[in-house]
C-alpha positions as CSV (number, residue, x, y, z in Angstrom):
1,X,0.0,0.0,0.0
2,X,2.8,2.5,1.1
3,X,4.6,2.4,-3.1
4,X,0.9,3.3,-4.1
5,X,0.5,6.4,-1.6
6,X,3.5,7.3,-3.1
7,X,2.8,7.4,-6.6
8,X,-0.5,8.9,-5.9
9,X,1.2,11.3,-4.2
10,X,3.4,12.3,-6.7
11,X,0.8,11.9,-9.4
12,X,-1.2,14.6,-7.6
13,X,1.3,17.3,-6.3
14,X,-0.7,19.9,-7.6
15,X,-4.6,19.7,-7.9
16,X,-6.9,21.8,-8.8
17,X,-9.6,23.4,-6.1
18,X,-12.3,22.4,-8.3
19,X,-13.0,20.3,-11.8
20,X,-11.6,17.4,-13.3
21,X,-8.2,16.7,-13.7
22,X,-6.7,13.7,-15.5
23,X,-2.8,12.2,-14.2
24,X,-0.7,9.3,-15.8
25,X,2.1,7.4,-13.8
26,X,2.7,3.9,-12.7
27,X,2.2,2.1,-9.9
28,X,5.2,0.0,-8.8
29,X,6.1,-0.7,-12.5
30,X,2.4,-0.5,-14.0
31,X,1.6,1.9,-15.9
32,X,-2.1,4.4,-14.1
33,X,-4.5,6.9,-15.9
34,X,-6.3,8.6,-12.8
35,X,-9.4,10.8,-13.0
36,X,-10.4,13.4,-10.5
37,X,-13.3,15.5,-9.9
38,X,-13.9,18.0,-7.1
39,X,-17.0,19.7,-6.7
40,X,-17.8,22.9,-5.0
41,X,-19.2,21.9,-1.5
42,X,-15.4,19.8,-1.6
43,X,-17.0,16.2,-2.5
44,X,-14.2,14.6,-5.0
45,X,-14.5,11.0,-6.8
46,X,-12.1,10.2,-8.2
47,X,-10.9,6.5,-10.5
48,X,-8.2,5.2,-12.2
49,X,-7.2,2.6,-14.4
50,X,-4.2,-0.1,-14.7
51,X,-3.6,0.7,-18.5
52,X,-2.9,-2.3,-19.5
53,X,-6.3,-3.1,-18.2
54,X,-9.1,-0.7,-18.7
55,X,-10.8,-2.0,-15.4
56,X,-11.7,1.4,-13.4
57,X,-11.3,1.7,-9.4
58,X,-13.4,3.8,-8.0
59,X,-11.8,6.4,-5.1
60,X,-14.1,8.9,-3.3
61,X,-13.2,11.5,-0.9
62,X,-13.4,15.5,0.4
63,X,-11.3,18.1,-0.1
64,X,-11.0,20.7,3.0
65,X,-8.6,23.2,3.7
66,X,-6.2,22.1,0.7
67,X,-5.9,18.8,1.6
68,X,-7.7,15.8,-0.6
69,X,-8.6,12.4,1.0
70,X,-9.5,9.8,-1.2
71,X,-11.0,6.4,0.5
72,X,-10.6,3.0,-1.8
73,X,-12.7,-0.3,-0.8
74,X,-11.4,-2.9,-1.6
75,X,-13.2,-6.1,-2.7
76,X,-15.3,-7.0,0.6
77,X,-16.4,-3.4,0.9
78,X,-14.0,-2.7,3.4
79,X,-12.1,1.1,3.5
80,X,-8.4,0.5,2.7
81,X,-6.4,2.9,4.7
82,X,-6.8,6.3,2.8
83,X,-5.2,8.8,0.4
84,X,-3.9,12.0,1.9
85,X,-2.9,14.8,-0.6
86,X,-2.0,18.4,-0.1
87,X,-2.1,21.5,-2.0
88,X,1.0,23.4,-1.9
């Protein structure tokens, strides 16, 4: 988990306060596509995509006071632990 928060990490150094925003990277050696979109009252979802397999994980979250928190599931609907990015 700790090589994806990471990535993610670096994937999203800068993110916008609001709209969609689209990021490529990897993930360990895979190669990502990751899809944001924050609304206005700070509700983001968010997914990306293994590109090599076009099967789309869904990541929801909040942004508040410049810092985005995106919560995965993983398969037994259980939160893994989450995503913590900050606006510089």
């Amino acid at each position: 988990m700790k090589p994806t928060l990471y990535i993610l990490t670096l994937l999203l150094l800068s993110f916008n306060a609001f709209g969609q925003a689209s990021y490529s990277g990897f993930i360990d050696q895979y190669p990502i596509e990751l899809v944001t979109n924050i609304y206005s009252d700070g509700v983001a979802s968010a997914f990306y995509a293994y590109s090599n397999y076009d099967e789309p994980i869904v990541i929801n979250g909040e942004l508040k006071q410049g810092k985005l928190t995106l919560n995965e599931k993983d398969s037994n609907d259980q939160n893994l632990p989450p995503f913590h990015l900050f606006k510089k």
